[in-house]
C-alpha positions in Angstrom: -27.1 8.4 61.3 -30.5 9.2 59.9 -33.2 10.5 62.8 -35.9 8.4 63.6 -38.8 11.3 63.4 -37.7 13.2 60.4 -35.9 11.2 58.1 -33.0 13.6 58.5 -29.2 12.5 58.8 -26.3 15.0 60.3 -23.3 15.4 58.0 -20.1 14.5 59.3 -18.6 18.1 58.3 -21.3 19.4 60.7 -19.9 17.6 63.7 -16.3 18.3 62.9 -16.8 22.1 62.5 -18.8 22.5 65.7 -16.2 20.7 67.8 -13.1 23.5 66.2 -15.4 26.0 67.3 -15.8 24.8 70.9 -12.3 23.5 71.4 -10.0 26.5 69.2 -13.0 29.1 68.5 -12.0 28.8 65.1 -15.1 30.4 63.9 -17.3 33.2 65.0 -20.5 31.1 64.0 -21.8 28.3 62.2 -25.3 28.3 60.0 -26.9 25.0 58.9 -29.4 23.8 56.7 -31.3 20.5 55.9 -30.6 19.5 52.0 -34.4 18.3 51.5 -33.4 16.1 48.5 -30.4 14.1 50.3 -32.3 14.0 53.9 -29.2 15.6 55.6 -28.1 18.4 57.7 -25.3 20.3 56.0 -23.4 23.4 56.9 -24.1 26.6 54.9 -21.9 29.3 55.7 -18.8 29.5 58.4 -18.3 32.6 60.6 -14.9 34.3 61.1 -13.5 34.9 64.2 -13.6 38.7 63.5 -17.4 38.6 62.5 -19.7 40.0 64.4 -23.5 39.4 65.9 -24.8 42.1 63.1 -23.1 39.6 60.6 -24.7 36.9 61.8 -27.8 38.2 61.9 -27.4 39.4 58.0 -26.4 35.4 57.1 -30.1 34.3 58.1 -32.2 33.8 54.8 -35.4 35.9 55.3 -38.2 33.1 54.4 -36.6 30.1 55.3 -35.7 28.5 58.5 -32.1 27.5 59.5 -29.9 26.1 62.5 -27.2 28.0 64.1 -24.6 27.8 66.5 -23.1 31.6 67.8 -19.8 32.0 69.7 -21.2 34.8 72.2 -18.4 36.8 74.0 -18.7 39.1 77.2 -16.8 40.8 79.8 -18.2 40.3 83.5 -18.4 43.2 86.5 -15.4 41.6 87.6 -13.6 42.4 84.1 -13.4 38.7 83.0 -13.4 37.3 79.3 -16.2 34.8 78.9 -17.9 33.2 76.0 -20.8 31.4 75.8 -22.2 28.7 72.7 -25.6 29.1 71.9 -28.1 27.0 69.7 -30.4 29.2 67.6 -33.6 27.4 65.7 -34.2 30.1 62.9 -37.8 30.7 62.1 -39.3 33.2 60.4 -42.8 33.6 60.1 -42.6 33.7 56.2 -41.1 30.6 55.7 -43.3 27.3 54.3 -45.3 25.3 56.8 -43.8 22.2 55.4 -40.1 23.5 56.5 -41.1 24.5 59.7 -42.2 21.2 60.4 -38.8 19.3 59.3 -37.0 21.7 61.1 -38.5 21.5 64.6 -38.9 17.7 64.2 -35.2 17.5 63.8 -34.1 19.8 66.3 -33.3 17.6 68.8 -31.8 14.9 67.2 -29.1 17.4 65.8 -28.4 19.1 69.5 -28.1 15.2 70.4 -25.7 14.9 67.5 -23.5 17.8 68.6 -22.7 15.9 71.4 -24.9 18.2 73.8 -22.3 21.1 74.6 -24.9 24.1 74.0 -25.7 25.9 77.1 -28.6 27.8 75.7 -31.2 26.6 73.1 -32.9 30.1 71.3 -35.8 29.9 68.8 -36.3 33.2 66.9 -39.1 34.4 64.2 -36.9 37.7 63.5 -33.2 39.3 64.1 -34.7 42.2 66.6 -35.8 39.3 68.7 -32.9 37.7 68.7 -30.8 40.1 69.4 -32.9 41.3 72.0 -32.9 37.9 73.3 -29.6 36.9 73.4 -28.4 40.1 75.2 -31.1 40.2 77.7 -30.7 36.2 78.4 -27.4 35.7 78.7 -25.0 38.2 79.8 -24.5 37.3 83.7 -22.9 40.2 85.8 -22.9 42.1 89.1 -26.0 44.3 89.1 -26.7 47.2 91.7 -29.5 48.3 93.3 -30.8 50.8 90.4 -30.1 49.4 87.0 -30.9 50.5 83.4 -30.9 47.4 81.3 -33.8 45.1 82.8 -33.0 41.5 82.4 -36.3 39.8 80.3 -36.7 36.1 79.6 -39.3 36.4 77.3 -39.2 32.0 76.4 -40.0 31.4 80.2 -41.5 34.5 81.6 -45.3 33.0 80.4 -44.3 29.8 82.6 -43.1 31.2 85.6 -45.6 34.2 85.8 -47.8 32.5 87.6 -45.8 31.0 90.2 -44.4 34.7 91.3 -47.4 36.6 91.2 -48.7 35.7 94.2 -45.7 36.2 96.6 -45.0 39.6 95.0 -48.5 40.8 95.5 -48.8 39.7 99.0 -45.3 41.5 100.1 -45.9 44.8 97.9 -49.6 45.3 98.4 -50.1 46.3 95.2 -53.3 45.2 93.3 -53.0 42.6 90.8 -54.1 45.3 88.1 -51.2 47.7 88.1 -48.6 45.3 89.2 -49.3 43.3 85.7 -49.2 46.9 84.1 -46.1 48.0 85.8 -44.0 44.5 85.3 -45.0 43.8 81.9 -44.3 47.1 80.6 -40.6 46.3 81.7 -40.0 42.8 80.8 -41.7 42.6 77.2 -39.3 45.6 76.1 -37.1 44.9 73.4 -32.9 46.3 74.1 -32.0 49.3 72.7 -29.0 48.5 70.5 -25.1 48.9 70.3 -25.5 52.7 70.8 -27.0 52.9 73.8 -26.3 55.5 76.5 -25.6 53.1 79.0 -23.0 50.1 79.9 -23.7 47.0 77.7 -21.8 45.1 80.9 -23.2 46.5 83.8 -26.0 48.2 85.4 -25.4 52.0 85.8 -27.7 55.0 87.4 -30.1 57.0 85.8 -32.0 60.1 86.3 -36.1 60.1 86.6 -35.7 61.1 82.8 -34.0 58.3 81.3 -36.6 56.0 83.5 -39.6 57.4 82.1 -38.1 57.2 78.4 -37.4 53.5 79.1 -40.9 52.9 80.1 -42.5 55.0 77.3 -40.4 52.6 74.7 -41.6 49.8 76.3 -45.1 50.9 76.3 -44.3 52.0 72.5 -43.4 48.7 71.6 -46.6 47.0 73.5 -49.0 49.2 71.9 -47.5 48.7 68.1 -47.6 45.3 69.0 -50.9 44.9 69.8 -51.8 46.9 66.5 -50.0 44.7 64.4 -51.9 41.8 66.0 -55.3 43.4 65.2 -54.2 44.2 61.7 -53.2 40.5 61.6 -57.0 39.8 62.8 -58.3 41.1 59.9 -59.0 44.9 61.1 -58.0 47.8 59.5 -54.7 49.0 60.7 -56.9 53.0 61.1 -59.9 51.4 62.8 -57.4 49.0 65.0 -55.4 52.4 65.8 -58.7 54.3 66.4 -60.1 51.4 68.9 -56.6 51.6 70.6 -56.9 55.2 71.5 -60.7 55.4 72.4 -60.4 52.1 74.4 -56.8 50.7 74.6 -55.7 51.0 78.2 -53.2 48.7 79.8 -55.1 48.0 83.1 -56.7 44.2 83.4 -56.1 41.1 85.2 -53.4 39.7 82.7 -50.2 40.9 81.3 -50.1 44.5 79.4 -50.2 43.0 75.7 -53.2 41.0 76.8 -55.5 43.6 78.3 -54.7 46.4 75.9 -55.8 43.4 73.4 -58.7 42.5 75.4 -60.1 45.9 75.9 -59.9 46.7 72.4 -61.6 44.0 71.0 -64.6 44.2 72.8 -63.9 48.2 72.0 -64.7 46.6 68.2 -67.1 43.9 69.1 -69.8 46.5 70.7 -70.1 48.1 67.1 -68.6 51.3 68.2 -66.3 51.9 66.1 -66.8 52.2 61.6 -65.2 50.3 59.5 -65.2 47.1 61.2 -67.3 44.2 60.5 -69.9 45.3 62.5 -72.6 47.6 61.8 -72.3 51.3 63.1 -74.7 52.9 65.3 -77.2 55.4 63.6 -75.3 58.2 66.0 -72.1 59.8 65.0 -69.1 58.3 66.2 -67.7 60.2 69.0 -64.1 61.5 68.9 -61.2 59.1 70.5 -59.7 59.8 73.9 -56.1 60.2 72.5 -54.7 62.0 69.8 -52.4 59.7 69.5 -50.0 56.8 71.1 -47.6 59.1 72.4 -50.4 60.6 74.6 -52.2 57.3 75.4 -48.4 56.1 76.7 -47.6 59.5 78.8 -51.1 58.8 80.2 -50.8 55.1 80.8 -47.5 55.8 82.4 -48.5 58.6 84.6 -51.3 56.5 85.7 -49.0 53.7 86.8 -46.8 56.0 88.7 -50.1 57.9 90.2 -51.0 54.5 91.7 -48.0 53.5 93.4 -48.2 56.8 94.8 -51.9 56.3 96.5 -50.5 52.9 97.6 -47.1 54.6 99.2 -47.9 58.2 99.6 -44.3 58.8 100.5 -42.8 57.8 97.0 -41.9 59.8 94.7 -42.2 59.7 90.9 -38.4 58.3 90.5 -39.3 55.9 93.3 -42.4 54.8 91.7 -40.9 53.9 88.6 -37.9 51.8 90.8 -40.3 50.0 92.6 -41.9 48.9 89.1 -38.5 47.9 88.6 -37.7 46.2 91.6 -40.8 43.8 91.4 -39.7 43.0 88.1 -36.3 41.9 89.6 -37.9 39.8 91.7 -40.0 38.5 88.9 -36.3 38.2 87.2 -35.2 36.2 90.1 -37.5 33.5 90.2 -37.1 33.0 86.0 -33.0 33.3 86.9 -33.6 30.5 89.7 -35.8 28.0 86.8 -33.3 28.2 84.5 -30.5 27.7 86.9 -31.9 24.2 87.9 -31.5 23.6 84.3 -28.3 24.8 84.0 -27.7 22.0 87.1 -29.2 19.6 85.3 -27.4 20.1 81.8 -24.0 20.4 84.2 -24.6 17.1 85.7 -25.0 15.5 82.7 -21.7 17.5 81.3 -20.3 15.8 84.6 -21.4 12.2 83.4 -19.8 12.7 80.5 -16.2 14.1 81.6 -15.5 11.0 83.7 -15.9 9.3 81.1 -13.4 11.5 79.3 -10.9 11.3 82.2 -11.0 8.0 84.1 -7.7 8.9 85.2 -8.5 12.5 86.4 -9.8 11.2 89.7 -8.2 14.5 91.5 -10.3 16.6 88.8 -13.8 14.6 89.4 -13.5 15.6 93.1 -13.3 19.2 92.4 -16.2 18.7 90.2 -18.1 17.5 92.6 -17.2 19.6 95.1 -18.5 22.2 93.1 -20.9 20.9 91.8 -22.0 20.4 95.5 -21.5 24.0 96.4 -23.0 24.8 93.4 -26.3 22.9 94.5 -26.3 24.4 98.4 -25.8 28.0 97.1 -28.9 27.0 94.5 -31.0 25.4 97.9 -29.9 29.1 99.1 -30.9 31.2 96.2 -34.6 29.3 96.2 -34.9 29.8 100.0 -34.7 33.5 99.1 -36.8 34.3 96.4 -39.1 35.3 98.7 -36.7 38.1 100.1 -35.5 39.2 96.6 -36.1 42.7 97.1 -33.4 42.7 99.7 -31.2 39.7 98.8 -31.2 40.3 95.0 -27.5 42.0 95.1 -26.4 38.6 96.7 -28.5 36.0 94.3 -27.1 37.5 91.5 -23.3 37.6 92.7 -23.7 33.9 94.3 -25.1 32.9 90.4 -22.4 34.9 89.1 -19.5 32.7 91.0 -20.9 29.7 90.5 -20.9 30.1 86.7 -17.5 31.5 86.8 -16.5 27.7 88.6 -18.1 26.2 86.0 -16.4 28.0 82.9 -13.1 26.9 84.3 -14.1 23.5 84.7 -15.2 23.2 81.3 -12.2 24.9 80.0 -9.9 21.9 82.0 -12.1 19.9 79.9 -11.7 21.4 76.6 -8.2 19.4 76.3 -9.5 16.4 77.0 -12.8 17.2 74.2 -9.5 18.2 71.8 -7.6 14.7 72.0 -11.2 12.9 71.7 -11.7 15.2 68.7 -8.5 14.5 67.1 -9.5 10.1 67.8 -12.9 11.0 66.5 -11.1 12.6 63.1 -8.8 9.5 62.5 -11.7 7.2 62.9 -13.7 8.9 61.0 -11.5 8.6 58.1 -10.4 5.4 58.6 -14.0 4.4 58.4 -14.8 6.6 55.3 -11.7 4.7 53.3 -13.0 1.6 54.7 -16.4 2.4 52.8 -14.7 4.1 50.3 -12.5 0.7 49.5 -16.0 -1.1 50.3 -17.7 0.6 47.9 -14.9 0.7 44.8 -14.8 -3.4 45.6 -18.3 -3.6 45.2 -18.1 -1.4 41.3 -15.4 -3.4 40.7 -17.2 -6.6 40.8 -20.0 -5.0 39.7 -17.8 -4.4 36.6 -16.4 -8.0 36.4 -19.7 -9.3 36.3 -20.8 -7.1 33.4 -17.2 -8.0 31.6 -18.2 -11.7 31.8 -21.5 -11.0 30.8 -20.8 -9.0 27.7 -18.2 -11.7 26.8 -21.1 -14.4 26.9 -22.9 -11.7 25.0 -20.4 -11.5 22.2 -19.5 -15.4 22.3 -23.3 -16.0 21.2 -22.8 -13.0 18.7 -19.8 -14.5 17.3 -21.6 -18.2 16.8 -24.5 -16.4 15.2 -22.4 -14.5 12.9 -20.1 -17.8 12.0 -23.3 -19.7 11.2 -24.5 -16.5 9.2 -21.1 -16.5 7.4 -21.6 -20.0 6.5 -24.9 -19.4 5.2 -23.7 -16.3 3.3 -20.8 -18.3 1.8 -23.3 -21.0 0.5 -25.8 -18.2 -0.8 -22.7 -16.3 -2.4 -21.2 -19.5 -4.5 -24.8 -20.4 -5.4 -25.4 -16.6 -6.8 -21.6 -17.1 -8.4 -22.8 -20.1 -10.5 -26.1 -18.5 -11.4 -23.7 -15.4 -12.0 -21.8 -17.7 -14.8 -24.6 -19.1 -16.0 -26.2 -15.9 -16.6 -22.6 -14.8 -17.9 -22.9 -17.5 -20.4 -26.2 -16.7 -21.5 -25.2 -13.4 -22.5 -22.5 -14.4 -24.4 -24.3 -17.0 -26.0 -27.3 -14.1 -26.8 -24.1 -11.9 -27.8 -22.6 -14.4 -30.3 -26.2 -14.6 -31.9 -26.6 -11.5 -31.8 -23.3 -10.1 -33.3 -24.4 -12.9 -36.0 -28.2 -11.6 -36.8 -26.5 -8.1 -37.2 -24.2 -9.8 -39.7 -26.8 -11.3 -41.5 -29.1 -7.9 -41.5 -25.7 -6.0 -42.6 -25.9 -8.2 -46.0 -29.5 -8.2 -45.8 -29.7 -4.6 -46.2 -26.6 -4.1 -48.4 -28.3 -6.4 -51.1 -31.5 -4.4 -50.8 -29.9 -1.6 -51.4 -28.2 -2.9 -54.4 -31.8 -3.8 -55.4 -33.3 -0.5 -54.7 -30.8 1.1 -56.7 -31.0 -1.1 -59.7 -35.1 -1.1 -58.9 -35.0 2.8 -59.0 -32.1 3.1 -62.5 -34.6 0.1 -64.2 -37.9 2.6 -63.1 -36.1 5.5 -64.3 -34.9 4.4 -67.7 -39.1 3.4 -67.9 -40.3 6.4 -67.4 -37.6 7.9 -69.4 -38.5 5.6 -72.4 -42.8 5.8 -71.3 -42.2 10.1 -72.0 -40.3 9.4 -75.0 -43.4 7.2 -76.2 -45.6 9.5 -75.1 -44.6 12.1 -76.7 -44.2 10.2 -80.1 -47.6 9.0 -79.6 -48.4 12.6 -79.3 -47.1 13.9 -82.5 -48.9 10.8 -84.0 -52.4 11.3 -82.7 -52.3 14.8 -83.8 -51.0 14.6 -87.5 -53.5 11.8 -87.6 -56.2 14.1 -86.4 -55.5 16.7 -88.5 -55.2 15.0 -91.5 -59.1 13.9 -90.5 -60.1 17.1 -90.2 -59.3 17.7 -94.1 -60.7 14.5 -95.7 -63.9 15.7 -93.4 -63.9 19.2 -94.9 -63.2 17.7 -98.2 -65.2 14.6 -98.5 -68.2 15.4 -95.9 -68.4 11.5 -95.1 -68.7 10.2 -91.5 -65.5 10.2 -89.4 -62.8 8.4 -90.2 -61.9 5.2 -87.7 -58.6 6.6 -86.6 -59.7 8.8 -83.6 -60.8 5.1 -82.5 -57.3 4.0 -83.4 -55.7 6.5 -81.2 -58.4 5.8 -78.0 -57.1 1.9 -78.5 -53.4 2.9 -78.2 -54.1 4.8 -75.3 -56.0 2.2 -73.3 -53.4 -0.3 -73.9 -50.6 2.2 -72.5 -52.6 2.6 -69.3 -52.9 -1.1 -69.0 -49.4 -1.7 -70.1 -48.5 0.8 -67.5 -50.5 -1.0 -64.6 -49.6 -4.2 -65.4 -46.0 -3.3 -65.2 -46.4 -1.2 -61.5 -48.8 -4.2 -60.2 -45.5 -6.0 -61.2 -42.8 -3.9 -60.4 -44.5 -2.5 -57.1 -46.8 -4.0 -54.0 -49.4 -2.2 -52.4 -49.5 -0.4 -48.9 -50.5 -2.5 -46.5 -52.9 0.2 -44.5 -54.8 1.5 -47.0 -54.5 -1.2 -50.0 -55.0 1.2 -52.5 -51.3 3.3 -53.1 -48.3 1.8 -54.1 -45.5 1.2 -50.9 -42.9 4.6 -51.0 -41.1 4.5 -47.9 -38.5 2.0 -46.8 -37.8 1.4 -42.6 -34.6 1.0 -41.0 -33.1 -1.3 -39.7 -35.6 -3.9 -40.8 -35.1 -2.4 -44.8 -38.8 -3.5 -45.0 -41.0 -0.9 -48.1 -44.8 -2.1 -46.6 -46.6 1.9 -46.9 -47.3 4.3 -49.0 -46.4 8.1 -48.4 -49.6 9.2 -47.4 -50.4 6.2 -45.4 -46.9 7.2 -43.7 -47.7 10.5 -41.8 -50.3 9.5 -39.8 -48.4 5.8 -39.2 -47.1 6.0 -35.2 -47.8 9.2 -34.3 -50.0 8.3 -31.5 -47.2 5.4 -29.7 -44.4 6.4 -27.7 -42.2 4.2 -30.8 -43.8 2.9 -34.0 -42.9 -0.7 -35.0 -42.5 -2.5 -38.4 -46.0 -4.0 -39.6 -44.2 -7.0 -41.1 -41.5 -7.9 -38.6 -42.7 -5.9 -35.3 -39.2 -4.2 -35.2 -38.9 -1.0 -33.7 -38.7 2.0 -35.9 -35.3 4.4 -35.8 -35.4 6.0 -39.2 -37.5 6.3 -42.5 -36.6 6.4 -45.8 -39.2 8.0 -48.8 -38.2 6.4 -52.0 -39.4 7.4 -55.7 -41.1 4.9 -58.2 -42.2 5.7 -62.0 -45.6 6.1 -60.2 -44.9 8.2 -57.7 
């Protein structure tokens, strides 16, 4: 169940765990924490049996608050085994503000939750203070007169204060002033630990000594105290030391932390003191009235005892320091008689709750009652003497200490009952976490049927789309498989035609090769007959011209006409010779001028000349035939009688 002010919900596991520990003391201890990001209260860490307090105390985190439960055994004067359950809120001072808060708004839900069998509810900021208070609180035995271990309730000692004042003031006669010095020197002590010179379980003698080393540590720890709490102010920690010593004395009209605090602040307010906030007087600061704490605590102490004295010349030192004792027993008594009403009310409600454990215990309800009842008188008893408690505090304490033994063995006739409720709360409690857990695996499985069917809805309109789509494709595929054939006959067609133009270009080319060959035999045997003619012509024109040169020599005449003769002949060879190339040959159709000398393949066309041929398609990727447009794959340079 989540709670209403915090948000927070108690794990089931938590529950269970606490109940082992109260029915079978299965564990030593139990520490819990709230999981911030699931809202719930969840165990951390389980205590042995064989664990002890100084575990414990190592388990809590340092800067972060917890719950705990601790299985607290003792032994009584009377050599009795008893153990106590406490509930310990875990709160450091370093932890966040924003835990704090969760954790003390949920606090009382979850003592609800564990079904309200703590006896004593502790918050703590640090382990010296808990186990300080735990000792000091709880252990309920015989006491004598003189003791050594003062008991100190330091939650309820600021509530109560005020109500026991005034009777101890008006029996004793002591002034208000040194009673608050005496009394809070002995309550706001912290317990010396395990190794302590004294019985943890009773309350021995002591010599004058061992008194006055008590009430220096107490003073000790007062004084450090109220440094740190300066330092914490925003002092230095050697000025709030140095106002401590030149003006620190216990002796006011409130408790001892509170005037030593008092009378050193307005030590540091008047501007006496450098290094404070405050500006210094011109003069030089005088010297403090202490060397040190040690010496301000002998004094302080000696001052108490010195006071008592004037009041009761007759005392002694020992007896001074007793009597500072005894008024804080009777301050002890009045806290012991608060917290027993309580402890009466917390039983009674324990009461409500075992009849309805055991409506058939009726024999077992009447001795509850009946002690319960005597319980109740000897409390009416105890409250009618807490004026007398520094002669009836032997008997308080030993009518207390009864009355909590009856009530341990009524709660451990209970505890059997608690165990068969425990072991009915276990089997409903699984029953009902397999009825949500069936709940819950119904609910995914429909969850899951209703995704099935709609992922088969899904796919049904994926598999109409896709049928349509496969109609269409099949459609589009025979249409591309006719244009496929038709294209398939094209290119055969254009292959037939073409296998046939290659044919025709074969015979093409072979007959004007043929015709090259006999072009290029007929040109040869020419100019093989031209050279012949030539040179005939030759021999001719020179015979002719030398028999000239005789007749001239001989007959001196004009020149004969056959130098004219020869000139003819030649002209008409040249012409001859033209006529037959214009003829034979055809000019190049670039530069019109040359005859054509090169032939192109495939297209066997002979359209340029040979100079007209090195500059033709050099500047195209592929030159092309000038008569047919054909591209260009090989040239052939053929020889004329021109050429």
């Amino acid at each position: 169940m989540a709670n209403a002010t915090s948000g927070m919900s108690v794990h089931d596991d938590c529950k269970l765990r606490f109940l082992e520990l109260k029915a079978k003391r299965n564990y030593r201890f139990i520490i819990f924490k709230i999981e911030e990001k699931i809202h719930q209260v969840v165990i951390e860490k389980l205590g042995q049996p064989g664990e002890s307090y100084d575990d414990f105390a190592a388990s809590l985190p340092e800067n972060e608050c917890r719950y705990a439960v601790f299985d607290f055994d003792f032994t009584t004067d009377e050599n009795c085994q008893k153990s106590k359950i406490f509930f310990i809120a875990w709160s450091p001072d370093s932890s966040r503000i924003r835990s704090k808060m969760v954790y003390a708004s949920s606090k009382d839900r979850f003592k609800r939750e564990l079904d309200g069998f703590l006896f004593l509810v502790i918050e703590l900021g640090n382990p010296v203070q808990m186990g300080c208070t735990v000792r000091d609180k709880h252990i309920r035995t015989n006491r004598r007169t003189r003791s050594v271990k003062p008991e100190s309730d330091h939650p309820t000692s600021a509530n109560t204060k005020g109500n026991v004042d005034k009777p101890a003031n008006a029996k004793t006669g002591i002034q208000p002033k040194s009673y608050q010095m005496g009394l809070h020197a002995l309550s706001q002590c912290p317990m010396s630990g395990p190794s302590s010179a004294f019985d943890d379980n009773g309350w021995g003698y002591c010599t004058e000594e061992q008194l006055e080393d008590i009430l220096l540590k107490n003073l000790e720890y007062l004084y450090n105290d109220a440094v740190n709490k300066l330092v914490g102010l925003g002092y230095n920690e050697e000025v709030a030391l140095r106002a401590i010593l030149r003006n620190g004395h216990c002796y006011g009209g409130m408790d001892v932390l509170t005037n030593i605090l008092h009378n050193s602040l307005a030590y540091l307010n008047s501007g006496s003191t450098a290094g404070s906030d405050y500006e210094p007087d011109p003069e030089p600061e005088p010297e403090p009235s202490f060397a040190d704490l040690r010496q301000l605590e002998e004094y302080s102490l000696a001052g108490m005892v010195s006071l008592l004295q004037q009041v009761k010349p007759h005392l002694s030192k020992g007896d001074a320091m007793w009597q500072c004792w005894a008024q804080q027993k009777a301050m002890q008594a009045a806290r012991k008689l608060s917290h027993d009403f309580t402890e009466l009310k917390m039983l009674r409600m324990e009461r409500d709750e075992t009849r309805g454990l055991k409506k058939g215990r009726q024999t077992l309800k009447e001795v509850t009652m009946k002690r319960l009842t005597d319980m109740e008188c000897a409390l009416r008893m105890a409250s009618g003497q807490v004026d007398r408690a520094n002669a009836a505090t032997r008997k308080l304490e030993t009518e207390n200490a009864e009355i909590r033994a009856e009530m341990e063995a009524s709660k451990l006739s209970a505890s059997e009952s608690v165990t068969t409720c425990l072991e009915v709360v276990k089997r409903e409690k699984k029953c009902l976490k397999k009825l949500l857990a069936w709940e819950k695996r119904k609910a995914k499985v429909q969850e899951e049927i209703a995704a099935e069917k709609r992922r088969i809805m899904e796919l049904e309109l994926e598999l109409a789309q896709v049928e349509v789509d496969t109609k269409a494709a099949e459609a589009k595929w025979r249409q591309e498989q006719k244009a496929k054939e038709l294209a398939l006959e094209q290119v055969e067609e254009e292959k037939h035609l073409k296998e046939a133009s290659e044919s025709n270009n074969k015979k093409k080319l072979e007959a004007l090769r043929l015709k090259i060959e006999i072009d290029f035999q007929r040109h040869k045997d020419d100019l093989q007959r031209l050279k012949q003619e030539y040179s005939r012509l030759k021999e001719s024109s020179k015979s002719e011209n030398e028999n000239q040169c005789n007749e001239s020599w001989t007959e001196n005449v004009k020149p004969p006409k056959g130098g004219e003769t020869i000139a003819r002949l030649l002209h008409e060879l040249d012409q001859t010779q033209e006529e037959k190339s214009t003829g034979c040959d055809r000019e190049c159709m670039i530069c019109m001028k040359d005859e054509v000398s090169v032939v192109f393949l495939p297209c066997l066309h002979h359209v340029i000349c040979a100079s007209c041929n090195e500059g033709y398609g050099k500047r195209r990727n592929k030159a092309v035939c000038l008569y047919c447009r054909v591209p260009i794959e090989q040239r052939i340079r053929v020889y004329g009688a021109s050429s």
